[in-house]
C-alpha positions as CSV (number, residue, x, y, z in Angstrom):
1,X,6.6,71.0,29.0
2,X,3.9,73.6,30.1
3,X,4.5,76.3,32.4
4,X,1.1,78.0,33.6
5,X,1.2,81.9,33.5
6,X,5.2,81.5,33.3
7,X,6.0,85.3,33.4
8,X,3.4,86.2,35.7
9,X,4.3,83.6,38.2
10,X,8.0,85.0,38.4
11,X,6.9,88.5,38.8
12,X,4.6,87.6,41.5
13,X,7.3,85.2,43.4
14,X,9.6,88.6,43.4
15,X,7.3,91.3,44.3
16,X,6.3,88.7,47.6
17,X,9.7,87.8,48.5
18,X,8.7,89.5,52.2
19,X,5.6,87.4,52.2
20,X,5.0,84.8,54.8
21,X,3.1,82.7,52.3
22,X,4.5,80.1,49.7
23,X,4.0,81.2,46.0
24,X,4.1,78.4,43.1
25,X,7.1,79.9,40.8
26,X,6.4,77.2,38.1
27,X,3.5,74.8,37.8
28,X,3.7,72.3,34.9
29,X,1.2,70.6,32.5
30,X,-1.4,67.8,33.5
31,X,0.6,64.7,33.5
32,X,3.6,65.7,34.5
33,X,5.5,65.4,37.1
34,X,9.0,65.5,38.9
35,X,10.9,63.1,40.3
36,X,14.0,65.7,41.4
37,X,14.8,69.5,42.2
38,X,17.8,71.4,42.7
39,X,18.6,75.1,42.9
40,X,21.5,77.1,42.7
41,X,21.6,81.1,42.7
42,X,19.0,82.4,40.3
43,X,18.8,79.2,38.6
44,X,16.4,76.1,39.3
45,X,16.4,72.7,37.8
46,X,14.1,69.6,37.6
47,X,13.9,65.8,36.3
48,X,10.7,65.1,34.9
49,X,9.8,61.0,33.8
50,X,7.9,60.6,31.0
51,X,5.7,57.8,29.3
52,X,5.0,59.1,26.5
53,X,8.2,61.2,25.2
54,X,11.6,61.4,26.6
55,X,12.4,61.8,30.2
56,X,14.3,65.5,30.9
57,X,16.0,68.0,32.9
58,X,15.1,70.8,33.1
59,X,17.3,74.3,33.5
60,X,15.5,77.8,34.6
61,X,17.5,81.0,34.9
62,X,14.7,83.0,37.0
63,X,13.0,85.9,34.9
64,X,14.6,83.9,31.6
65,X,14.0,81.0,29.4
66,X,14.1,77.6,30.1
67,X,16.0,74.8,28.6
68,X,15.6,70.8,28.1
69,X,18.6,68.9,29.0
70,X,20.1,66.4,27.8
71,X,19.9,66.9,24.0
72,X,18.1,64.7,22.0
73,X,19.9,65.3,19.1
74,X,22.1,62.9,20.5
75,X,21.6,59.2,21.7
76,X,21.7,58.8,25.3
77,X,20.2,56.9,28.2
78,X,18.0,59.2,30.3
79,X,15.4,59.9,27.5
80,X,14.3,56.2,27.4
81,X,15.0,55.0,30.7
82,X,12.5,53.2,33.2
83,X,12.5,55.5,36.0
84,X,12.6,54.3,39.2
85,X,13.3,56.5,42.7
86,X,15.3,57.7,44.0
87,X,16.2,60.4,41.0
88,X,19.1,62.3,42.4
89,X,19.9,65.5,41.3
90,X,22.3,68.1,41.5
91,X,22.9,71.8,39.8
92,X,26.1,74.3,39.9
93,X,25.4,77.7,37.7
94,X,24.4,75.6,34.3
95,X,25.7,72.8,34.8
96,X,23.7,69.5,36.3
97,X,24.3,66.0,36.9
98,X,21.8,63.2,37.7
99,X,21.0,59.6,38.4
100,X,19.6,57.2,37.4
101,X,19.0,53.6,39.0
102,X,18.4,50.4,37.4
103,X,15.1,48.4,38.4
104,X,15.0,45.9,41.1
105,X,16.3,42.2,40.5
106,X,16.4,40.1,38.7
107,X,19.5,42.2,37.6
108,X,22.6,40.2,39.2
109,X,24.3,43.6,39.8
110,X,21.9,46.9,40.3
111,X,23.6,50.0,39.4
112,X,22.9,53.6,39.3
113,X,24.0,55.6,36.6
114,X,26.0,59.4,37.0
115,X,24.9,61.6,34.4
116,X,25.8,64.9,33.5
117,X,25.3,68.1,31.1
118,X,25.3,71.6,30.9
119,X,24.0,75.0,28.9
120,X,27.7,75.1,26.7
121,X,27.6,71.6,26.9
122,X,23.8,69.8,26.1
123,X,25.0,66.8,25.0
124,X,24.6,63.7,28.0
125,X,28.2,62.2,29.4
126,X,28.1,59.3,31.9
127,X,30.6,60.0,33.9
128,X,30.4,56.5,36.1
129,X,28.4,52.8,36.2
130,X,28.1,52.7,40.0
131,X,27.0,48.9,40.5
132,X,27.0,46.6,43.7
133,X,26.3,42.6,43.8
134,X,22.7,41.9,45.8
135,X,25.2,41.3,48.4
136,X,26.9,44.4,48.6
137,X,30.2,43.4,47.3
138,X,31.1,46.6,45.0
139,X,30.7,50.3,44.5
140,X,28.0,52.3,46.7
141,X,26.9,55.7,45.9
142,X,27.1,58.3,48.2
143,X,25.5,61.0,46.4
144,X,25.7,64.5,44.7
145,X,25.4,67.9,44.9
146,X,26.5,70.9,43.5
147,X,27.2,74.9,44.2
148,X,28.8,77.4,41.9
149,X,30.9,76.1,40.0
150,X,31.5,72.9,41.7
151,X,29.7,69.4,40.8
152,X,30.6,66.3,42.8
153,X,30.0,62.7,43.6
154,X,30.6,60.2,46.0
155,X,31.0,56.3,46.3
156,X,32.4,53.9,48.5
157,X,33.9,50.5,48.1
158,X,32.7,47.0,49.9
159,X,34.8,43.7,49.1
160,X,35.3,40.6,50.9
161,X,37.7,40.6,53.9
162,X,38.9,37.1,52.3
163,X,37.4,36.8,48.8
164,X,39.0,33.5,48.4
165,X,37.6,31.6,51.3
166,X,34.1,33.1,50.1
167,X,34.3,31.8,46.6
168,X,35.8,28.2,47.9
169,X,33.8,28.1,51.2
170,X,30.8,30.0,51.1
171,X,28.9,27.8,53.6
172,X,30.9,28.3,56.1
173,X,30.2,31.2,58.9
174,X,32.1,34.2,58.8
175,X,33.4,33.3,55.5
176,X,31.9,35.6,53.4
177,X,32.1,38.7,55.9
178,X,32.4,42.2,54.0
179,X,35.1,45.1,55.3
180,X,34.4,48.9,53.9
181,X,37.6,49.1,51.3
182,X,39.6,52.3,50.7
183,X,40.1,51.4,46.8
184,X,37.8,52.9,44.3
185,X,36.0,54.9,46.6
186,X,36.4,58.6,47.3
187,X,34.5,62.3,46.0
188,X,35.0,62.8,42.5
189,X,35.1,66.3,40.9
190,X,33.0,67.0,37.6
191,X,35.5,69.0,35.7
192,X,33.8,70.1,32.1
193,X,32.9,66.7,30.7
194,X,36.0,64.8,33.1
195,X,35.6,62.9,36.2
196,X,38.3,63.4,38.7
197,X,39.0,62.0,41.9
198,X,39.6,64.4,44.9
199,X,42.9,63.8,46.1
200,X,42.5,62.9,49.9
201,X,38.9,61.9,50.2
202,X,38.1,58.0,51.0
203,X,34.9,56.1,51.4
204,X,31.5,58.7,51.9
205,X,28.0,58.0,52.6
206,X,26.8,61.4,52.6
207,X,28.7,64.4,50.5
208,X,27.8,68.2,50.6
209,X,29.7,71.0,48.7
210,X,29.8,75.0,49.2
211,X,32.0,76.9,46.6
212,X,35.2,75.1,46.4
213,X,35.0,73.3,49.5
214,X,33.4,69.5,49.7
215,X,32.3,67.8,53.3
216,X,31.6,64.2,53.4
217,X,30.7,61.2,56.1
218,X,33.3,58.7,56.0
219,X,31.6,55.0,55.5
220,X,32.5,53.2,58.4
221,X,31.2,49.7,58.7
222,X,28.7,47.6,57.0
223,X,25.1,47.8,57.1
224,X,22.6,44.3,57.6
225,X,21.9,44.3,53.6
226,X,25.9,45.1,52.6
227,X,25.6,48.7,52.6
228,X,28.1,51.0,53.7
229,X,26.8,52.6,56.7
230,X,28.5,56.1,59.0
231,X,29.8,55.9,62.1
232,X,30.4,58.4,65.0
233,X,33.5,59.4,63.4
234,X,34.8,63.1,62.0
235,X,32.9,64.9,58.8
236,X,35.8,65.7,56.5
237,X,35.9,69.2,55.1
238,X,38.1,69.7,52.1
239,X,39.0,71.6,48.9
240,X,37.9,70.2,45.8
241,X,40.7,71.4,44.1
242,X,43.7,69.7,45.5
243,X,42.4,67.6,48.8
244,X,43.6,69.6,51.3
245,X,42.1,69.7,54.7
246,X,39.6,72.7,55.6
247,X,38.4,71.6,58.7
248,X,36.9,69.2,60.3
249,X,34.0,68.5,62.2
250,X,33.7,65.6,65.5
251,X,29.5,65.0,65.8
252,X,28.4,63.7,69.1
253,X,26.3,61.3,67.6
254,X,25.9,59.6,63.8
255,X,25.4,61.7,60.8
256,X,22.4,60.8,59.3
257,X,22.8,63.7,56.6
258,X,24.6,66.7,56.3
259,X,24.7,70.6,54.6
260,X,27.5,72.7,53.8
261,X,27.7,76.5,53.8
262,X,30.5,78.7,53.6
263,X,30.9,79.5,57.9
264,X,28.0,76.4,58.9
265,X,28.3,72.8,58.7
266,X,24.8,71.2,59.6
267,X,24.2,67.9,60.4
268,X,20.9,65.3,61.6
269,X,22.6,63.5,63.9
270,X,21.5,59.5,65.9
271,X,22.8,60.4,69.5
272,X,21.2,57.7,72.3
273,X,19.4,60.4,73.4
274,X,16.9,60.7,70.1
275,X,18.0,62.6,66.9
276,X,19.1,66.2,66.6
277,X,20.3,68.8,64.4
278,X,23.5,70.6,65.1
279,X,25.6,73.0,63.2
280,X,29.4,73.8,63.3
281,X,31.8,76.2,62.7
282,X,33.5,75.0,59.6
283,X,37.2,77.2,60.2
284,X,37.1,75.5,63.9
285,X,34.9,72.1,63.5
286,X,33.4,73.8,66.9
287,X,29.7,73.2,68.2
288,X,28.0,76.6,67.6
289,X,24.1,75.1,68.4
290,X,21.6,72.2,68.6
291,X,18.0,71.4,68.8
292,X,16.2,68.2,69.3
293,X,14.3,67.2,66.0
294,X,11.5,64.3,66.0
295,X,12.6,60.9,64.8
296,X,10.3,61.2,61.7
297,X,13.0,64.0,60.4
298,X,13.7,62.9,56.8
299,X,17.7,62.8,56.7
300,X,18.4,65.6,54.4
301,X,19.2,69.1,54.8
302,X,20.0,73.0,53.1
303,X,22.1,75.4,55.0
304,X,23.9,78.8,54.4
305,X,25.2,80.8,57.3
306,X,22.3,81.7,59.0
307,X,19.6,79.2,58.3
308,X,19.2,75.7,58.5
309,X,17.0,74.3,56.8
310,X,14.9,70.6,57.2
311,X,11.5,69.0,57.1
312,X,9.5,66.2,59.1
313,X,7.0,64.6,56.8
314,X,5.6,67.4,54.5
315,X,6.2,70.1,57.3
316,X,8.7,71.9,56.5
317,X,11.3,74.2,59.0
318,X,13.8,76.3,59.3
319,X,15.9,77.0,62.5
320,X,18.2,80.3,62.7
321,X,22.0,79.7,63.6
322,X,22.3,82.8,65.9
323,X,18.9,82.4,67.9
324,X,18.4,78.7,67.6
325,X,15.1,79.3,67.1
326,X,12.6,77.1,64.8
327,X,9.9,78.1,62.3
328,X,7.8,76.2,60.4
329,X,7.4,77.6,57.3
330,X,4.8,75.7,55.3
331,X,3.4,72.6,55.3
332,X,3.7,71.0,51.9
333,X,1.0,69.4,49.6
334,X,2.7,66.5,49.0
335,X,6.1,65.4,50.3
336,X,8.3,67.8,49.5
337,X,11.4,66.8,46.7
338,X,14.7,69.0,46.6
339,X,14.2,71.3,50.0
340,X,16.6,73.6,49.5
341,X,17.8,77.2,50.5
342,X,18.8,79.6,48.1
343,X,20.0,83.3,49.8
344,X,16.2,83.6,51.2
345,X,14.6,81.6,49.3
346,X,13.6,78.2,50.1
347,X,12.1,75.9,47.3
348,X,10.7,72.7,46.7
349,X,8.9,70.9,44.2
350,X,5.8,68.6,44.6
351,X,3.3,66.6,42.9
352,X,-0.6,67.6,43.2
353,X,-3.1,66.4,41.4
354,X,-1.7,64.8,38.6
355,X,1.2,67.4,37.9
356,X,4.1,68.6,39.4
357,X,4.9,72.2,40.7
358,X,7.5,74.3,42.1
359,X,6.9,76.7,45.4
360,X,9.4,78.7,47.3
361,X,9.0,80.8,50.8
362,X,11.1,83.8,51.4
363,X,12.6,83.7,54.8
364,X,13.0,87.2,57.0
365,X,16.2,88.1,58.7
């Protein structure tokens, strides 16, 4: 992988962290470009698909090295795989997990794949097969994400109300009807190269992590293609390290995605009155703000505790917690992949002519 003016790029995005302007922090080689983004403290990560070589990850400490994840040393799926979006990604210190989806039908049961590895550990581990029937009968992923030292993941489970009358009466109306099932799904918690369940969690649709603490949308009915699907209900705060309840959070409308900071919960909620994005206290699950967001909002968010932050199409905004004010911040080349915020730093990645590139905006107060 390239990197144009690596060093001089780094140096630059540091001496204009007060600048209104966005800087490109890494711009790759002609050909390439990225499918995912992720950041995490100092250190930013990337999936790059390939059709020529091996599809990779890759790991940047700023004013360091990079590195090429997994290792190719040793056999594994991701270098070969036929990549198809969405790429999801996720990255806690030096540690990142990814995945990957199987192509469209004819496969009887698509899947996406849960991939992980790490500096001390280069070496690829599929942690989980996450397949569905075309029907919807099966597991769901949720999603990822990752902070500090915590990586998580998230499915839920559809199955038949009565299985039996579907296999001996499929014809017959009602009879193959799908209920959201508490078995098998849950957040899981990627422990070193181990998988393991969160006590206490059930079904998700959406999952967001801050340190040691994990929030996550219950699934709560069944969407028109099978899919699990949220519902007005609570946003369950918890510890990923033995299930126990941190808080919890009652939206007024449906979360459509959510964020996780230490003190904020965000969320982009469906209300009757037109979307919005509110934010919570996570010790109280109290409102603490809202602001009315256009209907073309993507559904994914950043937070820490005194920015959110969101984009509609490639414009991309941030709204401060205390003022409730909103800035836009840049309006992106492309659509932007991975918005995230980092401390001050907000980052992105995006594909421009033929390659992709990272870019980053430092926010004041």
């Amino acid at each position: 992988m390239l990197f144009a003016a690596l060093a001089a790029a780094v140096s630059a995005a540091h001496t204009a962290a007060a600048g209104p302007r966005p800087q490109t922090l890494f711009q790759l080689g002609p050909g390439e470009l990225i499918s995912a983004f992720a950041q995490d403290g100092a250190r930013l990560a990337w999936f790059t698909p390939s059709t020529r070589g091996c599809n990779t990850v890759t790991l940047v400490q700023l004013g360091s090295v990079h590195e090429t994840l997994p290792s190719m040393a040793a056999q594994n799926v991701t270098c070969r795989w036929d990549v198809v979006p969405p790429v999801r990604l996720a990255l806690a210190n030096t540690s990142v997990l990814w995945t990957l989806r199987e192509a469209a039908p004819p496969a009887p049961l698509p899947f996406d794949y849960v991939l992980g590895a790490s500096s001390a550990d280069p070496k690829e581990r599929r942690f989980f097969e996450v397949a569905h029937a075309n029907g919807g009968a099966g597991l769901w992923l949720a999603g990822i994400a990752g902070d500090g030292s915590t990586l998580v993941y998230a499915v839920a489970t559809v199955d038949y109300v009565d299985e039996a009358s579907c296999l001996s009466n499929p014809d017959q109306p009602g009879a193959c009807d799908l209920k959201i099932s508490n078995g098998g799904g849950g957040v899981h918690h990627i422990v070193g190269r181990q998988d393991q369940p969160i006590p206490q969690t059930g079904p998700a649709v959406e999952v967001a992590v801050s340190g040691a603490n994990v929030a996550y949308v219950p699934a709560a009915r069944i969407g028109p293609g099978g899919e699990p699907m949220p519902g007005p209900q609570s946003i369950e705060i918890r510890a990923v390290s033995d299930g126990h309840s941190v808080g919890e959070v009652s939206p007024e409308g449906t979360p459509l995605a959510i964020a996780l900071s230490p003190t904020v919960l965000a969320a982009i909620e469906r209300t009757p009155a037109g979307e919005r994005l509110a934010w919570y206290r996570v010790d109280t699950g109290a409102s603490d703000g809202s602001i009315p967001v256009p209907s073309g909002t993507s559904p994914e968010l950043s937070a820490n505790d005194k920015f959110v932050v969101f984009r509609v199409g490639r414009s991309i905004r941030a709204v401060a917690v205390a003022s409730r004010t909103v800035r836009t911040l840049a309006k992106a080349a492309s659509t932007p992949i991975g918005l995230s915020i980092e401390g001050t730093r907000v980052a992105w990645a995006e594909n421009v002519g033929g390659h992709g590139r990272i870019r980053v905006i430092y926010l004041k107060g």
